[in-house]
KEVEX-256288 format. One record per residue: chain; residue number from 1; residue in three letters; z, x, y of N, C-alpha, C in turn. Coordinates in pm, whole numbers. Atoms other than C-alpha are relative to their C-alpha. Layout:
PT   cadena   num   residuo      nup    neast   nnorth     caup   caeast   canorth      cup    ceast   cnorth
PT        A   NUM       ala        Z        X        Y        Z        X         Y        Z        X        Y
...
//
This chain:
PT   cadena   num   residuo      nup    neast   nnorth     caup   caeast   canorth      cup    ceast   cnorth
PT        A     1       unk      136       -3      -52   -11945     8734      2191      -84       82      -96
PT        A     2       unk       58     -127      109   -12213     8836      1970     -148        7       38
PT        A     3       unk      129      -25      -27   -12573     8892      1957      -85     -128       31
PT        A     4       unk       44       53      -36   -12712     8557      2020       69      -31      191
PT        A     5       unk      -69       40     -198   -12489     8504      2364      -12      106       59
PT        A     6       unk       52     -144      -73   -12562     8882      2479     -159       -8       70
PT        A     7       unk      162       -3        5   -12931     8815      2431      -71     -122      112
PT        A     8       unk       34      113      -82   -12912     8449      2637       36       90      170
PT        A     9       unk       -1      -91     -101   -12744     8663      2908      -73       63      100
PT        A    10       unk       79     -110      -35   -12935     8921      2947     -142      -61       36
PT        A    11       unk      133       32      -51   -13264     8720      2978       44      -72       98
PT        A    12       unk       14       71     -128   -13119     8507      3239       22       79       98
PT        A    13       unk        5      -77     -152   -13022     8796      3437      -58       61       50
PT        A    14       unk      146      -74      -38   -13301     8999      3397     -145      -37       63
PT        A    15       unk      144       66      -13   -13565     8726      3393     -100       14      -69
PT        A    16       unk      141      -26      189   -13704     8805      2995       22      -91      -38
PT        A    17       unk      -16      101       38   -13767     8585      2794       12       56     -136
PT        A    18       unk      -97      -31       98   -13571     8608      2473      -73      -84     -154
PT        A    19       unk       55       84      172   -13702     8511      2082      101       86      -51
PT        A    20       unk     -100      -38      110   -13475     8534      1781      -90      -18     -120
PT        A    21       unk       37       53      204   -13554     8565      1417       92     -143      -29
PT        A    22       unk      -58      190       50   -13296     8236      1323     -100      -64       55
PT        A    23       unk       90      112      -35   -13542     8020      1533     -125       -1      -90
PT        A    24       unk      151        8      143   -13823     8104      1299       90      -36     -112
PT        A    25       unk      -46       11      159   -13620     8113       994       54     -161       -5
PT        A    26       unk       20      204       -7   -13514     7735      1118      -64      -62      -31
PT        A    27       unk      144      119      -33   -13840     7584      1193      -59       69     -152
PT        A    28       unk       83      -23      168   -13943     7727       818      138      -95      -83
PT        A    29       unk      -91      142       60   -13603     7528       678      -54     -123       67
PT        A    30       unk      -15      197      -35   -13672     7227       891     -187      -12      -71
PT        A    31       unk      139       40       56   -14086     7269       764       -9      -10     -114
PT        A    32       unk      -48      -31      140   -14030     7382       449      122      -28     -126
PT        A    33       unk      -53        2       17   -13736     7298       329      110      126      -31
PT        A    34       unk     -113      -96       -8   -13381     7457       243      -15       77     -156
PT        A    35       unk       43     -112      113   -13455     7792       -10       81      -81     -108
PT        A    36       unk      -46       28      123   -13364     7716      -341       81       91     -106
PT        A    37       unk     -101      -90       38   -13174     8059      -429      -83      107      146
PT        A    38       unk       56     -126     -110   -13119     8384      -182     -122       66      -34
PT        A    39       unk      117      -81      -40   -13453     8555      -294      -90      -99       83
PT        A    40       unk       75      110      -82   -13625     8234      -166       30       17      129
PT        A    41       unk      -52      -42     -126   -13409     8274       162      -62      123       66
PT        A    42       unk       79      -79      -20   -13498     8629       147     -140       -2       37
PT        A    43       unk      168       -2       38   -13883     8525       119      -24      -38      186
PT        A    44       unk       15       62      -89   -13830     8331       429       61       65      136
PT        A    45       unk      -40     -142      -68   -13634     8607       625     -127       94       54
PT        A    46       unk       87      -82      -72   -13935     8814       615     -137      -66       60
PT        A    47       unk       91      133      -75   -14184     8520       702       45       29      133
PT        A    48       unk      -58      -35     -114   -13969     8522      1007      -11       78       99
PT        A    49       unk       -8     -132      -85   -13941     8856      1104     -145       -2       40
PT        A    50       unk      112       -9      -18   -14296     8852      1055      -48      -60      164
PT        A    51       unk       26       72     -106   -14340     8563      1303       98       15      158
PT        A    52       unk      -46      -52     -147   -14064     8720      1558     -101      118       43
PT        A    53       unk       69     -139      -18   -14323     9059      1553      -72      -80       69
PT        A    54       unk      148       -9      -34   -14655     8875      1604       78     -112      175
PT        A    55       unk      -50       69      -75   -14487     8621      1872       55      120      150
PT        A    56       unk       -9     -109     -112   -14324     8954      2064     -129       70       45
PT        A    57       unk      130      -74        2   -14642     9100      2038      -89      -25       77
PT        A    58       unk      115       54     -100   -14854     8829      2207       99      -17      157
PT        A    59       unk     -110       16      -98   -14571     8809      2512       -1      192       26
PT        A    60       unk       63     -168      -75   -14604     9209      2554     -113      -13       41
PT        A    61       unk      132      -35      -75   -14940     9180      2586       11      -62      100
PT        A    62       unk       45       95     -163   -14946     8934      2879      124       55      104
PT        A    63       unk     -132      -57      -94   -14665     9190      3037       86      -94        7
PT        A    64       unk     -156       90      -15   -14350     8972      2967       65       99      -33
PT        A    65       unk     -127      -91       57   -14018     9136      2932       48     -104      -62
PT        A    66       unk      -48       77      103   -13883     9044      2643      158       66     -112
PT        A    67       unk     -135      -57       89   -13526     9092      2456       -1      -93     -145
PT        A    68       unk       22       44      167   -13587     9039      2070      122       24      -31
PT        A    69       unk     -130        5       74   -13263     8918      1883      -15      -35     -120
PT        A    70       unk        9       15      145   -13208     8981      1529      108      110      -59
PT        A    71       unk      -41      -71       -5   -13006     9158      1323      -65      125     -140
PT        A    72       unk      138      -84       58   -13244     9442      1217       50       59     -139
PT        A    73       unk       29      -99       85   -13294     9622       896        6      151      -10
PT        A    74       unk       61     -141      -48   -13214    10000       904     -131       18     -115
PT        A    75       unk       84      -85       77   -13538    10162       724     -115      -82       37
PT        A    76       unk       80      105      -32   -13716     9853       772      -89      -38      143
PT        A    77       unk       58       53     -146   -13745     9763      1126      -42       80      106
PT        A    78       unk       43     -194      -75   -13810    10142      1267     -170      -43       19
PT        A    79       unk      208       17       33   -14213    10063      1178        7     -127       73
PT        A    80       unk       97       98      -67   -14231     9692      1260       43       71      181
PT        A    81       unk      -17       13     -151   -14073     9804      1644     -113      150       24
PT        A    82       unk       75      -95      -48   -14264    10122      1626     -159      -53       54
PT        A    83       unk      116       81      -58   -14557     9931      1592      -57      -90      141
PT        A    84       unk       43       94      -95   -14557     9702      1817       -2       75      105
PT        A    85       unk        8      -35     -134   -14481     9972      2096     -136       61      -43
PT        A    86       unk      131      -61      -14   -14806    10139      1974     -101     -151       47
PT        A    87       unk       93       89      -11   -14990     9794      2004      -12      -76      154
PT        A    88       unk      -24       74      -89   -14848     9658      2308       63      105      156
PT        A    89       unk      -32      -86      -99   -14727     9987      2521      104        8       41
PT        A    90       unk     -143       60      -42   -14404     9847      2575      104      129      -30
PT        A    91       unk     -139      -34       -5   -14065    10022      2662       83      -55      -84
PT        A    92       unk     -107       31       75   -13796    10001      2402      136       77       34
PT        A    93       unk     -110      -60       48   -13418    10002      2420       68      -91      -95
PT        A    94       unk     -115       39      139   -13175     9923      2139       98       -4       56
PT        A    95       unk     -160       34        3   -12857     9738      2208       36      -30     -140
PT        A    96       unk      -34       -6       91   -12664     9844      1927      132     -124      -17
PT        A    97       unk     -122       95      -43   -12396     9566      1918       97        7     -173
PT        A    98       unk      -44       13      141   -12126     9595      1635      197      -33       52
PT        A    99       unk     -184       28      -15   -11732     9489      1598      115       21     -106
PT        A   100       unk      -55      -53      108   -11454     9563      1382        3     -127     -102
PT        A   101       unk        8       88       83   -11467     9369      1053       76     -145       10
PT        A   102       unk      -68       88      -14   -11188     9142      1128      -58     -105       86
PT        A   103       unk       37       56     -116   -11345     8995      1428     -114      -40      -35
PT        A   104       unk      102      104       78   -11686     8921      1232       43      -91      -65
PT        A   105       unk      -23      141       29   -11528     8769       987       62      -76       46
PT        A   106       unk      -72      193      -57   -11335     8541      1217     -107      -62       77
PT        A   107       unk       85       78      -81   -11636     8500      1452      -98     -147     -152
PT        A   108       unk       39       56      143   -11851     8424      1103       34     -165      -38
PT        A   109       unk      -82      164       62   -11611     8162       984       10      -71       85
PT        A   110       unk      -22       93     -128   -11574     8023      1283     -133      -82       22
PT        A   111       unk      111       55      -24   -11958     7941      1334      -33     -131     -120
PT        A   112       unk       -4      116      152   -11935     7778       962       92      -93       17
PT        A   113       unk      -55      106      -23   -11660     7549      1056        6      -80      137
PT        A   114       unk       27      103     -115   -11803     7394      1390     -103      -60      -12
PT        A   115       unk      130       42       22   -12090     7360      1243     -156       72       86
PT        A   116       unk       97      -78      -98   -12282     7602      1500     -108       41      -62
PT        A   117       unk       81        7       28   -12517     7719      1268      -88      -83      -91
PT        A   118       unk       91       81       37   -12814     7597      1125       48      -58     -193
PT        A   119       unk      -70       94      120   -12719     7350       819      -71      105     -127
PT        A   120       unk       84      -72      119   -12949     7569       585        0      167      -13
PT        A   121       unk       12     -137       17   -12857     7893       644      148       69     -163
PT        A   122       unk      -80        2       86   -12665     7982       307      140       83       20
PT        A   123       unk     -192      -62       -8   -12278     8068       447       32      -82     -102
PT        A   124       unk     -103       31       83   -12020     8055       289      144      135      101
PT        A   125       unk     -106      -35      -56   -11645     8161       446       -3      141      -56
PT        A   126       unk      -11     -121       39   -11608     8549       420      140       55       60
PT        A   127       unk      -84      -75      -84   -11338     8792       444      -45      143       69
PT        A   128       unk        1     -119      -72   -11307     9117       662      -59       98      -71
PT        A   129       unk       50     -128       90   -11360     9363       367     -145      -30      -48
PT        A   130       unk      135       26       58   -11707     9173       270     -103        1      146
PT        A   131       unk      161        4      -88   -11876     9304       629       45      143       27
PT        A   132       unk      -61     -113      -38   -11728     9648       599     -100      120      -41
PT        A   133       unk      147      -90       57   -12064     9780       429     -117      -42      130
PT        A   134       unk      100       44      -87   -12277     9575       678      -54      106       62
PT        A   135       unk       72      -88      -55   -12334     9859       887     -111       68      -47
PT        A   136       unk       67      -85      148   -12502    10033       587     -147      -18        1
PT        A   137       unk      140       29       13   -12789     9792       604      -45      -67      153
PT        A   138       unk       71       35     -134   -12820     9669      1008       82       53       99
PT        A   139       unk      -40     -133     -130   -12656     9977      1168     -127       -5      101
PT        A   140       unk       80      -61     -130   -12819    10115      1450     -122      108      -54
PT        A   141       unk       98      -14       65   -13161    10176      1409      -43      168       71
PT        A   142       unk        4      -96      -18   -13320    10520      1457      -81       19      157
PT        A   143       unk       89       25      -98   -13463    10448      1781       72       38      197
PT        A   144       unk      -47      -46     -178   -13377    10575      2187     -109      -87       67
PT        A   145       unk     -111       21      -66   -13306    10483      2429      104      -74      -89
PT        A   146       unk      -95      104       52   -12979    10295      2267      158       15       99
PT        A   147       unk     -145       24      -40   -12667    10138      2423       97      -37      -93
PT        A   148       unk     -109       50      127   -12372    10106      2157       90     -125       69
PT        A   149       unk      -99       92      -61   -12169     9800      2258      123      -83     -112
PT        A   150       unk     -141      117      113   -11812     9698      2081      -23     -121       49
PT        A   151       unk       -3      113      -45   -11816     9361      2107      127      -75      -44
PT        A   152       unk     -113       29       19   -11463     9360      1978       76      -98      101
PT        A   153       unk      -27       30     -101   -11302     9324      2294      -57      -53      101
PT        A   154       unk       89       -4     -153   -11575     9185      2514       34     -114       76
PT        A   155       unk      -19      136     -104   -11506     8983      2848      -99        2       24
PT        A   156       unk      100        1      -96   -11688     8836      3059      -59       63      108
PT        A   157       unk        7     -127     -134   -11652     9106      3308     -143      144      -31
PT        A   158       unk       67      -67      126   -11803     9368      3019     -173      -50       16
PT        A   159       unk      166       -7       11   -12172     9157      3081      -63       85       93
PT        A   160       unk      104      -50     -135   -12241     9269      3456      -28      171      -28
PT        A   161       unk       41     -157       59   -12196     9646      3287     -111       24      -55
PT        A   162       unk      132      -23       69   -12411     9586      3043     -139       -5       73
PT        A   163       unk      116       14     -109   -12675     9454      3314      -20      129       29
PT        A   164       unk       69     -118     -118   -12635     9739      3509      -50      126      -35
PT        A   165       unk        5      -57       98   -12633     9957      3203     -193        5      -39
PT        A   166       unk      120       45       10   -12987     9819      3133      -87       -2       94
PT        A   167       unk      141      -12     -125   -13140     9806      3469        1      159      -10
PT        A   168       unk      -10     -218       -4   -13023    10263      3451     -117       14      -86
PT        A   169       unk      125      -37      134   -13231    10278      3140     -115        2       68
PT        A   170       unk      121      -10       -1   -13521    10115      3280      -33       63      130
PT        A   171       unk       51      -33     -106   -13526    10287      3649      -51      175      -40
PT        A   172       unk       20     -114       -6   -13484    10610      3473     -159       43      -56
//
């Protein structure tokens, strides 16, 4: 279970409504076509992000609850979320979600050979030791409230926690 199936979850149980960065970075492959090297990709990454900000942004304002999925930038994404709570007033928590390397790269590879993700996103099969820096650059961002969640081990049992985990935050 990883950050896109946490994020479907959680808005159906809460009753938010949920945007991802991939869905932008899609609809710019399916408009645009498929990058032509990773800085191009890159280019289109922050297009994205861009368009997950201004998109959360107009959905705060009209009081929606909203669970933004992506997998953030440390240094980077501190400002765009800071921002937006200055613009929009909004409550922030951070579900930190991370797993031990082995278990990315099998989830990883796994998404690349069912074909689950999007045809244009530039995978390629990885091993364990090539997500062992990851943290480095979309650790856990500097931001509170935060829930850390292994997602090593996670059942299905493990969501209704998290729920209830999430409703504590926001009663407190």
């Amino acid at each position: 279970m990883g950050k896109t199936t946490l994020t479907r979850i959680i808005a159906r149980e809460l009753g938010y409504d949920a945007i991802g960065k991939d869905h932008f970075k899609e609809l710019l492959y399916d408009t645009l076509g498929v990058p032509k090297d990773r800085e191009d990709s890159r280019v289109y990454g922050r297009a994205a992000t861009a368009a997950l900000f201004a998109v959360a942004e107009q959905l705060l304002l009209t009081k929606k609850d909203i669970v933004i999925e992506s997998a953030f930038h440390k240094g980077l994404a501190e400002k765009d979320i800071s921002d937006l709570v200055a613009s929009t007033g909004a409550r922030v928590l951070q579900l930190y979600l991370f797993a031990d390397p082995q278990t990315v790269a099998s989830r990883f590879n796994a998404r690349i050979a069912t074909g689950e993700r999007h045809h244009a996103h530039p995978d390629k099969p990885k091993q364990p030791e090539d997500f062992l820096q990851y943290g480095d650059t979309y650790g856990k961002l500097g931001i509170e409230p935060a829930i850390e969640i292994d997602t090593s081990k996670m059942s299905k049992e493990d969501y209704s926690v998290i729920i209830d985990e999430i409703k504590e935050v926001y009663r407190g």
